[in-house]
ZASEMAR-800006 format. One record per residue: residue number from 1; x, y, z of N, C-alpha, C in turn; residue in three letters. Coordinates in steps of 0.05 Angstrom, whole numbers. Each point is the difference from the previous one (the first is absolute). Last residue first. Example, Ala and Ser with C-alpha at 12.3 -4.5 7.8 and 13.67 -1.06 7.14 Angstrom:
BEGIN
nr:nx:ny:nz:cax:cay:caz:cx:cy:cz:rest
2:257:-45:142:16:24:1:-15:22:14:SER
1:6:-115:-1:-18:24:0:18:24:0:ALA
end
This chain:
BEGIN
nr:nx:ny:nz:cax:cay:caz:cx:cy:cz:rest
312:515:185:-1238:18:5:-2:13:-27:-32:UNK
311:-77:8:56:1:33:-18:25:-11:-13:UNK
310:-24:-64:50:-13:-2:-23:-2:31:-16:UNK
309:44:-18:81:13:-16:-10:-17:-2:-30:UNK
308:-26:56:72:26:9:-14:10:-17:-18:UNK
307:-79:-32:46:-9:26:-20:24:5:-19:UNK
306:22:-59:72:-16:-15:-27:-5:23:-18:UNK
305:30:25:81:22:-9:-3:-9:-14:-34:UNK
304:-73:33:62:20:14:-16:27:-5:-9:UNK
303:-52:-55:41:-19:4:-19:16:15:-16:UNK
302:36:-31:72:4:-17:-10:-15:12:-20:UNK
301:-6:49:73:37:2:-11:-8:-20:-24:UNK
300:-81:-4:53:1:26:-22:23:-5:-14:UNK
299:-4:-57:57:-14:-9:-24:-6:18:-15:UNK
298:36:7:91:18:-13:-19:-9:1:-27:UNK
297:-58:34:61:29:19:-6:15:-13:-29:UNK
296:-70:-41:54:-4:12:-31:15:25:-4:UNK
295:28:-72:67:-9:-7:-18:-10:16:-27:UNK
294:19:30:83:28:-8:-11:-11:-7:-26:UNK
293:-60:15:61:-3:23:-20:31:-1:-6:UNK
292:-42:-72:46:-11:2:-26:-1:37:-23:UNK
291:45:-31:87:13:-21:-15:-18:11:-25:UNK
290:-17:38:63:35:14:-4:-8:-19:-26:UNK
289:-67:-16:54:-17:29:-19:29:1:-14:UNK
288:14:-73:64:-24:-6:-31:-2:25:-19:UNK
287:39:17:90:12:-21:-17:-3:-3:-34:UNK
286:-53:29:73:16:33:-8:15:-22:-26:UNK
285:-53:-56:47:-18:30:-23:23:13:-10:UNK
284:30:-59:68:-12:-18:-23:-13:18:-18:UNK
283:6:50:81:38:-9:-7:-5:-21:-27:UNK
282:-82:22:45:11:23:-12:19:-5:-11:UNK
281:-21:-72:54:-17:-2:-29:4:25:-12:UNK
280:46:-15:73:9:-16:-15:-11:-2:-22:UNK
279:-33:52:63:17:24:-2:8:-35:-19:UNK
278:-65:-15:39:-1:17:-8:17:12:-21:UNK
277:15:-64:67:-21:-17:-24:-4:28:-13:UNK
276:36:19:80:21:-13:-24:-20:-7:-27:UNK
275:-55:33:68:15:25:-9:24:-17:-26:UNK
274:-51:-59:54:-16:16:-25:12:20:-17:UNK
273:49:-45:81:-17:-15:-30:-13:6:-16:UNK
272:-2:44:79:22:0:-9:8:-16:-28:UNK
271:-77:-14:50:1:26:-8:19:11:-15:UNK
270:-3:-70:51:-13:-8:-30:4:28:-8:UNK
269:37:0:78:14:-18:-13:-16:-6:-30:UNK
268:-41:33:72:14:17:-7:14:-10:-22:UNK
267:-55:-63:43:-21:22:-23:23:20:-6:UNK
266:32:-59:56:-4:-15:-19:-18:24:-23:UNK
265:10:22:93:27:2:-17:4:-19:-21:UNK
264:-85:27:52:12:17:-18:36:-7:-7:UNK
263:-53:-63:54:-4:2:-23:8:27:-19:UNK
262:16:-12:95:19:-5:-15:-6:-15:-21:UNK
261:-60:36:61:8:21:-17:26:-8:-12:UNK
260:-67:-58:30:-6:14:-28:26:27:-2:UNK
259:19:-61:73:-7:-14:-26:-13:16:-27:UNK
258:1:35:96:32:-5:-16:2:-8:-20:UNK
257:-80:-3:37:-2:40:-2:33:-7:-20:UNK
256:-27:-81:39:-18:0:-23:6:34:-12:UNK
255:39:-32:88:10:-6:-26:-10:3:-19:UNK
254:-42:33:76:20:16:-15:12:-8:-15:UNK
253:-74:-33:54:-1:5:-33:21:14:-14:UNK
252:-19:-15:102:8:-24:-21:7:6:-27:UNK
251:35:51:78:-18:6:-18:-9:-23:-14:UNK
250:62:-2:78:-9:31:0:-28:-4:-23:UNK
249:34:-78:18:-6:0:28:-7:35:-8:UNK
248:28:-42:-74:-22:-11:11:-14:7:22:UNK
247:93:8:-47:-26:38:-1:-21:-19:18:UNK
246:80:-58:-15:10:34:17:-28:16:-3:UNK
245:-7:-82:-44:1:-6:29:11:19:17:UNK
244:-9:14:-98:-29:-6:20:3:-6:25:UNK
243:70:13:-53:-6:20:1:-24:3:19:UNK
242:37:-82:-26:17:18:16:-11:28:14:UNK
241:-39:-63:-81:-5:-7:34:10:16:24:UNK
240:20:20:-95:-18:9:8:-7:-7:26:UNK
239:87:-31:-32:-4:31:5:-33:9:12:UNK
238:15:-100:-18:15:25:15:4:28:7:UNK
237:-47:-41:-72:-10:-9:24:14:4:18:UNK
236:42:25:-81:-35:14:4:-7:-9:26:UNK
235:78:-35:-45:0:27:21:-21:9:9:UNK
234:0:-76:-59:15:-2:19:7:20:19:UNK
233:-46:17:-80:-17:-18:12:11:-18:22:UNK
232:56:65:-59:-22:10:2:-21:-20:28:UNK
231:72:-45:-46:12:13:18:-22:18:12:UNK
230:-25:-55:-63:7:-8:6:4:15:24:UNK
229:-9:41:-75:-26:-5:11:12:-23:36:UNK
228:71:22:-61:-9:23:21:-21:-9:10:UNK
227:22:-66:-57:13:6:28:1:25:12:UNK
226:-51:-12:-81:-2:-29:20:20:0:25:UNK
225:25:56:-70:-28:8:7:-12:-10:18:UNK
224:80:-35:-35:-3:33:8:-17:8:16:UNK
223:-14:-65:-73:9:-22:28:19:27:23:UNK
222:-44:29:-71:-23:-10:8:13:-18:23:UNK
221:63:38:-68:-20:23:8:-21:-4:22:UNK
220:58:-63:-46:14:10:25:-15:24:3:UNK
219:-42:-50:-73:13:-15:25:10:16:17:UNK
218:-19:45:-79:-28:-11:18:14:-11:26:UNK
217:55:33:-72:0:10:24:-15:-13:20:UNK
216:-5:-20:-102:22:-12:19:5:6:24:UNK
215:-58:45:-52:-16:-26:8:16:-15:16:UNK
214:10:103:6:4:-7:-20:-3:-39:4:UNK
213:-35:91:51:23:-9:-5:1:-18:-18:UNK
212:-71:64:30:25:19:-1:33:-19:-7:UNK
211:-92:-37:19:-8:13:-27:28:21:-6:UNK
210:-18:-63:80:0:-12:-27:8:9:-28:UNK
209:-23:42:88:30:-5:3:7:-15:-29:UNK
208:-90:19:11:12:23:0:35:-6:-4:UNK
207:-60:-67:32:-5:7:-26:11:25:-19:UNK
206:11:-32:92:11:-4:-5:2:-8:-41:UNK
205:-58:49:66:31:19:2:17:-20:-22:UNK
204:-95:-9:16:1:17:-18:37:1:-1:UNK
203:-49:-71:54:7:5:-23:8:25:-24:UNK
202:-16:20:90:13:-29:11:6:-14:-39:UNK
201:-48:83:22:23:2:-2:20:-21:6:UNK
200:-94:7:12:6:2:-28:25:0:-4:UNK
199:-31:-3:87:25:-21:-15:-15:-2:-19:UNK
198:-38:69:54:21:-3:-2:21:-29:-14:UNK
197:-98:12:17:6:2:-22:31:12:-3:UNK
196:-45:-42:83:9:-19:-22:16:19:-31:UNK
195:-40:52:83:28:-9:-7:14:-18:-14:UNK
194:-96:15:20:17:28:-21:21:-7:-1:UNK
193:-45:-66:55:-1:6:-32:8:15:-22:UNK
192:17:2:102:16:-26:-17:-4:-2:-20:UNK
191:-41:67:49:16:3:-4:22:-20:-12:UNK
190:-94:-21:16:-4:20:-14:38:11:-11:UNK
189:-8:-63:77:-5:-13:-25:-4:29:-24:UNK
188:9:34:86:23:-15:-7:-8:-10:-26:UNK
187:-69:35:41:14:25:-17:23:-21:-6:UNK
186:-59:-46:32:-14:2:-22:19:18:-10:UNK
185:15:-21:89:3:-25:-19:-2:6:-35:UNK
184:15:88:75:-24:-22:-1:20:-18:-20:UNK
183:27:88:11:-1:-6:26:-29:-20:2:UNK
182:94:51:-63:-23:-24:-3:-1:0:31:UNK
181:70:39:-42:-26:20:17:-24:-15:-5:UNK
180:82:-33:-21:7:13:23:-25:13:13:UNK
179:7:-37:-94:-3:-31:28:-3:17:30:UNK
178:14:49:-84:-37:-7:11:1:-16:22:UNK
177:85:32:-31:-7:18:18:-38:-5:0:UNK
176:58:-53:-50:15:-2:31:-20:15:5:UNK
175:-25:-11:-84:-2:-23:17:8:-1:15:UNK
174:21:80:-57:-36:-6:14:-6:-29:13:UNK
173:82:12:-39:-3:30:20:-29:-15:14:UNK
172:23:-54:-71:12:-6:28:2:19:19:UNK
171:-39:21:-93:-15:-16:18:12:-18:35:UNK
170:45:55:-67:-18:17:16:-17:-17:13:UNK
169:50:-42:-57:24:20:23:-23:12:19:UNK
168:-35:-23:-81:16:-33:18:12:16:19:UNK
167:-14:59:-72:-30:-8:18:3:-21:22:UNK
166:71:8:-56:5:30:27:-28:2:13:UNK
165:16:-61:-76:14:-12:22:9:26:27:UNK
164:-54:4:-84:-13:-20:14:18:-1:19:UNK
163:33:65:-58:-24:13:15:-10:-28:17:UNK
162:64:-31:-54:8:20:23:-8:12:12:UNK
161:-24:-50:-77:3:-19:25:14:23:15:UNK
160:-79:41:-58:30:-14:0:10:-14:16:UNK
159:-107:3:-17:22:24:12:23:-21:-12:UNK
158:-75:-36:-28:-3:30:1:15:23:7:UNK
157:11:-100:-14:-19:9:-18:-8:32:-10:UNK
156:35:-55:85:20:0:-24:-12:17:-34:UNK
155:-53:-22:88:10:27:-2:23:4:-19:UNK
154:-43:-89:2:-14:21:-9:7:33:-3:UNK
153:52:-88:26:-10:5:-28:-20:15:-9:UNK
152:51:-6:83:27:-1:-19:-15:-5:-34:UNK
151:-59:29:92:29:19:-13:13:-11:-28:UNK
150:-72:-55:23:-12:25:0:26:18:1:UNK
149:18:-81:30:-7:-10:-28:-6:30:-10:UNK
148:29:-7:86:25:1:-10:-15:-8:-44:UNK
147:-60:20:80:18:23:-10:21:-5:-18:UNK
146:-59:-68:35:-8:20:-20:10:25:-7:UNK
145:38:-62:62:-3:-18:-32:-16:27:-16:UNK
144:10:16:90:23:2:-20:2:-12:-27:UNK
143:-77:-4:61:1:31:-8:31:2:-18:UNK
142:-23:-81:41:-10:1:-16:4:31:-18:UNK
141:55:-16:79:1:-25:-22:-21:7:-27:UNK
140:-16:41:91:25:11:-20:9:-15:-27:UNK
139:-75:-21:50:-11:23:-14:27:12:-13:UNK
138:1:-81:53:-7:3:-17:-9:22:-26:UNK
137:39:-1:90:22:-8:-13:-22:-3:-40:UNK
136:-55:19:74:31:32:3:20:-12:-27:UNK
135:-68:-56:40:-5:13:-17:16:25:-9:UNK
134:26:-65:57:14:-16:-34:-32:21:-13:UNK
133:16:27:95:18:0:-16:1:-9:-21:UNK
132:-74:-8:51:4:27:-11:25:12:-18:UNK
131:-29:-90:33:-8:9:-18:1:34:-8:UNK
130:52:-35:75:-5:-13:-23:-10:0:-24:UNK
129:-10:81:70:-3:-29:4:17:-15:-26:UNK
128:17:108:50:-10:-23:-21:-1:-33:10:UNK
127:6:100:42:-1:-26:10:-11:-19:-16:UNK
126:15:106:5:-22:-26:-27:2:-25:20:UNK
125:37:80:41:-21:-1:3:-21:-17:-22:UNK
124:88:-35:34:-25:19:8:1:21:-17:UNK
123:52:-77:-44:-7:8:34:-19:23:4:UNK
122:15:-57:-77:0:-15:15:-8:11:30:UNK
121:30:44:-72:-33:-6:-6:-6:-14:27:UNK
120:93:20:-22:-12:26:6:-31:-8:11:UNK
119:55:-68:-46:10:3:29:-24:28:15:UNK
118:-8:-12:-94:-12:-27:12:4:4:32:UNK
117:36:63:-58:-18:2:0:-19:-12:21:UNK
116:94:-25:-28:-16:24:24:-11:4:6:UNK
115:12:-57:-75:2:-10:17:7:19:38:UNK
114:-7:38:-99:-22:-13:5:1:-19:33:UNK
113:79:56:-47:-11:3:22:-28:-8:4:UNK
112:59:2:-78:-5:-24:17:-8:3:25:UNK
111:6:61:-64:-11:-16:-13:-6:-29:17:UNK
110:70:70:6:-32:16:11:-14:-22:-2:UNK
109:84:-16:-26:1:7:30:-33:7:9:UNK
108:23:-9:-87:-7:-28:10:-1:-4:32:UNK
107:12:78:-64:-23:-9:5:-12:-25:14:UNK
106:93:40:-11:-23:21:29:-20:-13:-9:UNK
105:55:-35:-67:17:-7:31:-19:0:21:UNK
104:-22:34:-87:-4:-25:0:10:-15:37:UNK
103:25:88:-38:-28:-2:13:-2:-21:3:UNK
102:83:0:-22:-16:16:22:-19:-5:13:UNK
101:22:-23:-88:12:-27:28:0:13:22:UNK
100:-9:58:-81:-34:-25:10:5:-17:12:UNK
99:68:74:-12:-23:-5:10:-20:-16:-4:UNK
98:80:-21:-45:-1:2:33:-22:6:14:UNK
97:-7:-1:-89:3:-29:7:-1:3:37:UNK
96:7:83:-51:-23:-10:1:-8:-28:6:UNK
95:92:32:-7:-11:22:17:-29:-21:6:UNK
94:52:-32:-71:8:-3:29:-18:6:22:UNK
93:-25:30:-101:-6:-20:21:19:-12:31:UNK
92:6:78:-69:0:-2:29:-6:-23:10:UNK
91:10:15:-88:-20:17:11:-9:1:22:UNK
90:79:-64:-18:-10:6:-21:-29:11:6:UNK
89:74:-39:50:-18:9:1:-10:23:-10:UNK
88:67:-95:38:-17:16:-32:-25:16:10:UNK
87:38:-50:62:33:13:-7:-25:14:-24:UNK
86:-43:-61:53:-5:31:11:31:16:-17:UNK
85:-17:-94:-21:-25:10:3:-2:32:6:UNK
84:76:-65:8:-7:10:-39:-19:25:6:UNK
83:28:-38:79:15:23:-6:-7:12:-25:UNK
82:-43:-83:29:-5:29:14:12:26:-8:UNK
81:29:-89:-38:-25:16:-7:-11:11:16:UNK
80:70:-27:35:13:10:-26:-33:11:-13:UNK
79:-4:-42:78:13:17:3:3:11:-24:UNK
78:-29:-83:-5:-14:17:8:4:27:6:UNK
77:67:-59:-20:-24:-8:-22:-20:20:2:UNK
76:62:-32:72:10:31:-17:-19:1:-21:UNK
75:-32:-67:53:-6:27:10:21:24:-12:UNK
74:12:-83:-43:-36:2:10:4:30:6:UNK
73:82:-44:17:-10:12:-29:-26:-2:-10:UNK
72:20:-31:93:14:28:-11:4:8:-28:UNK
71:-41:-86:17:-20:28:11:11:25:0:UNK
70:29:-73:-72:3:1:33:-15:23:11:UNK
69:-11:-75:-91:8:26:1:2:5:34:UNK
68:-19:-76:-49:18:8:8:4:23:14:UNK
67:-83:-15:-44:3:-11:19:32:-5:12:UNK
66:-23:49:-82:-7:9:16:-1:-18:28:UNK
65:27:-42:-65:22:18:3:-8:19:22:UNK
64:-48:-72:-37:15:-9:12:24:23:18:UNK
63:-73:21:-59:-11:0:21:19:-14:20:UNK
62:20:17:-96:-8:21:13:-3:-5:34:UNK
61:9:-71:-54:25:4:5:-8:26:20:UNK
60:-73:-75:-10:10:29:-9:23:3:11:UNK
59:-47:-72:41:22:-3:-30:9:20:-11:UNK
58:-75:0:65:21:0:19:33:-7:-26:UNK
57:-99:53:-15:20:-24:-10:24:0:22:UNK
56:-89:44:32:25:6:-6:11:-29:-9:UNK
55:-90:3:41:-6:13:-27:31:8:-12:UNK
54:-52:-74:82:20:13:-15:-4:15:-33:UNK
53:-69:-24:87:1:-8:-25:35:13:-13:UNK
52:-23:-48:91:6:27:-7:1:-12:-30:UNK
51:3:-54:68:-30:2:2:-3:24:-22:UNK
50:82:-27:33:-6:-22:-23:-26:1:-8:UNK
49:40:34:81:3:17:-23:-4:-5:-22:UNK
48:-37:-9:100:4:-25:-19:8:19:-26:UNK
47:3:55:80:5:-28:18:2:-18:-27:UNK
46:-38:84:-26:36:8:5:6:-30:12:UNK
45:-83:-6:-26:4:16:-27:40:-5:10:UNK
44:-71:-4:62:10:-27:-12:13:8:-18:UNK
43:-36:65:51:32:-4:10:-11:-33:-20:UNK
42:-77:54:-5:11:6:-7:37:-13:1:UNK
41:-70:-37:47:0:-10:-23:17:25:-27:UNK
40:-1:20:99:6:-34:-6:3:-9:-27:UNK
39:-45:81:19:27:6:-2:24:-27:4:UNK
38:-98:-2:15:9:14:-32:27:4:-1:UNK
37:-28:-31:78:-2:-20:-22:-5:10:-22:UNK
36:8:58:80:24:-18:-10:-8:-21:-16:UNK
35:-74:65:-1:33:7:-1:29:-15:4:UNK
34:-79:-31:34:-14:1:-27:23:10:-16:UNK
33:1:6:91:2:-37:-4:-5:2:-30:UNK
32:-11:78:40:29:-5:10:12:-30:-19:UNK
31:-94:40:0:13:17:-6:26:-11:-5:UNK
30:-53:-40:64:-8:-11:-29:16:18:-18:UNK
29:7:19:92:17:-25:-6:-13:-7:-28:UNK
28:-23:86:54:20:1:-18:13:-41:-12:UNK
27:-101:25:27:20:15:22:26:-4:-24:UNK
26:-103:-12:-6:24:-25:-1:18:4:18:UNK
25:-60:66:-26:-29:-23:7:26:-21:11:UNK
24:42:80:-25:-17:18:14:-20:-35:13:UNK
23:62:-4:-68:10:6:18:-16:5:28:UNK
22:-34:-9:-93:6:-27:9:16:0:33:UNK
21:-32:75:-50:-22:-21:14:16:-13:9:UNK
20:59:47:-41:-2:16:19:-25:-17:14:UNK
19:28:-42:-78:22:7:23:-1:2:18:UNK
18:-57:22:-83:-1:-33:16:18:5:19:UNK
17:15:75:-43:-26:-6:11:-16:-21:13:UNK
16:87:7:-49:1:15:22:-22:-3:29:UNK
15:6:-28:-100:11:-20:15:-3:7:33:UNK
14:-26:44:-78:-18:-19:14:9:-12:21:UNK
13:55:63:-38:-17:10:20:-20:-20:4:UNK
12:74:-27:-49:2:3:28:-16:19:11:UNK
11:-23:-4:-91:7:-36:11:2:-1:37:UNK
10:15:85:-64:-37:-14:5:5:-29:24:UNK
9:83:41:-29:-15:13:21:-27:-11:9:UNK
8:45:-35:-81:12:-14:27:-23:21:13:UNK
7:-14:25:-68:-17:-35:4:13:0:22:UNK
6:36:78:-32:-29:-2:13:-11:-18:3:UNK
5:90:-3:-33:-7:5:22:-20:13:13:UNK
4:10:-28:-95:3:-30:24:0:11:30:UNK
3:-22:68:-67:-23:-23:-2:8:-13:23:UNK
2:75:52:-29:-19:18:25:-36:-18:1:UNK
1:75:-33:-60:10:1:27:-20:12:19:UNK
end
């Protein structure tokens, strides 16, 4: 998973790069005209359905049944394994499920503010061009492919995934508040790179969420997941635009001052995580030390119970 989305990244930063020439020598109609005929030839797929390789026995009884089935029993379907999901919680996971849909929540809020950036660049004192933007866009794109390959398989190696995902935290401190005190082209991009290595935590969380539930969970763990992110990346642009269009006229950069410091509530939150993660692996020790000195308790009673029985 963290390979395919560094090809993708790679991919759309070339892509970016042509873009931003092509914009700058063309103007936006080659761009526009190139994009709806990909997305032309994407919609034949839904307009001719016969074009679709089928992979479901439409004969399966199984599959006949699931297709009866009514959306209000779908969505109790869903409901119910929500409720499975957080009702059991066995070394707290509840607790530790919840927080990583937290952070996961605040990281997507942070995570999507690249498109600010762009608005911010645009006005004085960068007065970005075209190409200044799809190089802005490129350096994020690429720098994330290498973070997201370099966190989820090299720092895996050395730190725990919890130490990697509070380094991720820190790195969104240090991506609001470089943007804010960037006062050239070169400091912004510089600040877009450091900040790529925040979505180590873009794969790390839901590899994590993986490892606390059980294979049957996968599904409603990730389609969960997919809608906070969801919700996360629907507020973001709102909220952050908001903010910008109240400070702009007093400070530009004050969203960027806002943005890192509502990176500490994703880093608090790991923090907190650590302490449970802690105290569940003490609670698993204390456990283990009972269980295995039940054990040669017991096996003394049993030795001596044999001695008496052979004196006797």
């Amino acid at each position: 998973m963290a390979l395919l989305q560094s090809a993708r990244g790679i991919m759309l930063g070339v892509s970016n790069v042509a873009v931003g020439f092509i914009i700058r020598d063309f103007g936006f109609g080659p761009p526009i005209l190139v994009m709806c005929i990909s997305y032309s030839l994407s919609f034949l797929y839904v307009f001719f359905p016969s074009c679709l390789i089928e992979t479901v026995d439409r004969h399966d009884n199984r599959t006949k049944k699931r297709n009866d089935e009514s959306e209000l029993s779908i969505m109790a379907g869903v409901k119910n394994d929500l409720i499975c999901l957080f009702k059991t919680n066995t070394n707290l996971r509840r607790w530790r499920l919840g927080l990583l849909y937290l952070i996961d929540f605040m990281r997507e809020i942070l995570e999507s503010s690249a498109g600010l950036v762009i608005i911010y660049g645009l006005g004085p004192p960068f007065c970005w061009s075209s190409v200044l933007v799809s190089g802005y866009w490129t350096i994020i794109l690429f720098g994330s492919s290498i973070a997201v390959t370099v966190g989820t398989k090299g720092l895996s190696l050395c730190l725990p995934d919890l130490w990697n995902l509070q380094s991720s935290m820190v790195f969104n401190i240090l991506y609001g508040y470089l943007h804010a005190f960037a006062n050239s082209t070169g400091g912004l991009y510089i600040a877009g790179f450091v900040g790529c290595f925040r979505n180590i935590s873009q794969a790390l969380i839901p590899a994590m969420m993986a490892k606390m539930v059980s294979e049957h969970e996968h599904g409603v763990v990730f389609a969960f997941e997919a809608s906070i992110q969801n919700l996360g990346s629907l507020i973001s642009p709102v909220l952050l635009n908001s903010i910008y269009r109240k400070t702009v006229q007093i400070q530009p950069n004050m969203v960027f001052i806002v943005l890192g410091t509502m990176g500490f509530i994703p880093l608090i939150l790991t923090v907190v995580l650590q302490v449970i993660n802690r105290y569940t692996k003490w609670g698993e020790q204390q456990r283990r030390e009972s269980t295995e000195k039940e054990g040669i308790e017991n096996k003394g009673m049993v030795n001596m119970v044999d001695m008496g029985t052979m004196t006797e």
